[in-house]
C-alpha positions, 0 to 999 in steps of 0.5 A: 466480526465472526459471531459464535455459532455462525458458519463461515467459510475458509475465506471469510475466516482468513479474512477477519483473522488478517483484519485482526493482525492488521488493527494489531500491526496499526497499533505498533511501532512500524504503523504509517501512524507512527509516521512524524516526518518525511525527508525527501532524498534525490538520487546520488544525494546523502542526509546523515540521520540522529544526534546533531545530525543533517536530521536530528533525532534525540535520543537516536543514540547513533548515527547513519549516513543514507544515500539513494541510488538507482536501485535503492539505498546505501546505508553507512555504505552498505547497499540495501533495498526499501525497508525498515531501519532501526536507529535508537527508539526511531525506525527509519522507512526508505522509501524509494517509488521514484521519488525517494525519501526517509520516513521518520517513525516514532513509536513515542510519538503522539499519534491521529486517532484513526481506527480501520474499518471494513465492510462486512464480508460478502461473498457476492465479491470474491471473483476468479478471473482470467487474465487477457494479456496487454503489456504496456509500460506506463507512468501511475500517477502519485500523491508526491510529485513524480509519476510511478513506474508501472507495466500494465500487465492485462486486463480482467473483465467481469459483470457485477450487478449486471454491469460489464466492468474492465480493471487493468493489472498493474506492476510496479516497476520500482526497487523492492518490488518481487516481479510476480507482484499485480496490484489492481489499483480502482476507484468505485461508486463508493470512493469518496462516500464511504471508503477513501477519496483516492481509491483503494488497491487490491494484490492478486492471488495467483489461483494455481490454474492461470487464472487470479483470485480478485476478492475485493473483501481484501481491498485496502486503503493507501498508507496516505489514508492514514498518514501524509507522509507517505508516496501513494499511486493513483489509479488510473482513469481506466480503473474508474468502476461503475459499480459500487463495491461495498467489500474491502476496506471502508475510510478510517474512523 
């Protein structure tokens, strides 16, 4: 929290504001809070959702025909990628990640009463780094039963509290993913403790120079840290650090 009177930098006040709109986003319709169901859907496989359908909704109001394809989905016949559909007072997320699924979500539902939490800001954490380049495609573990398509792109090195650490950058090779997009996807000293068993992931900042802006004040959970209805990777073992990184996002409360 920003206290009155108190400077901050730039970063720091971005931070808190994303934060903010996060407890806000966690709080509506389309949070991995609303999450009441998951219906796994293999390619070239079809379930009809809402009233007396193959997954019956009440008060869906309508029905949609979804099928799971290669590259995404059809929707009533109509190709689309991963993302959000409407259906009466539900929303239904397709979620391909190798392992395609709906997720049913239901604003009215009862929901867990988990609230997000972060360490405070620490500048100590925010790093600009170069990339050493070292492609290679691989398979991400997941939280479901089929590993992830991924291409590590390279590798950062660093020192943090006189240690000497090594993160591989990750893309994801999946439906729905821009190919500009590197996730660094760690586990810490910390996991476990106080921030989530797992691991946490961390999108990465082109800085405009050919280097990355890697802040781990802007580490995050998995939506598996709030739901388990969703599809999570794993970080890989080489993503194991040696340090503990007290930034970011800490286990919910």
């Amino acid at each position: 929290m920003i206290l009155p009177g108190v400077p901050v930098d730039q970063d720091e006040r971005e931070i808190e504001e994303s934060r903010e709109s996060y407890r806000e986003w966690l709080a509506g319709p389309e949070s991995f809070l609303a999450a009441v169901a998951r219906h796994e859907l293999p390619i070239g496989e079809t379930l009809r959702f809402g009233a007396n359908a193959d997954v019956d909704l009440p008060d869906a109001g309508a029905r949609l025909e979804i099928a799971a394809s290669e590259d995404g989905f059809r929707v009533d016949g109509f190709k689309r990628g991963p993302g959000i559909v409407r259906l009466g007072r539900y929303r239904l997320r397709l979620s391909h990640q190798n392992a395609p699924a709906v997720v049913i979500l239901d604003p009215e539902a009862p929901r867990p009463t988990l609230a997000p939490r972060w360490y405070p800001y620490d500048a100590r954490f925010r790093l600009t780094l170069s990339l050493e380049p070292d492609a290679l495609r691989i398979a991400l573990g997941s939280t479901r039963e089929h590993d992830r398509s991924a291409e590590r792109v390279g590798w950062f090195a660093f020192t943090l509290e006189g240690n000497a650490c090594r993160l591989a950058a990750t893309r994801l090779i999946e439906p729905g993913v821009p190919k500009d997009s590197l996730q660094l996807f760690f586990r810490d000293r910390t996991s476990g403790e106080t921030t989530y068993g797992l691991g946490r992931y961390l999108d990465l900042e082109d800085s405009g120079d050919g280097r990355y802006v890697v802040d781990f004040n802007r580490a995050y959970n998995p939506a598996c840290a709030f739901s388990p209805y969703y599809n999570c990777p794993v970080p890989p073992e080489e993503n194991r650090l040696p340090v503990m990184i007290t930034a970011g996002e800490m286990t919910p409360r």
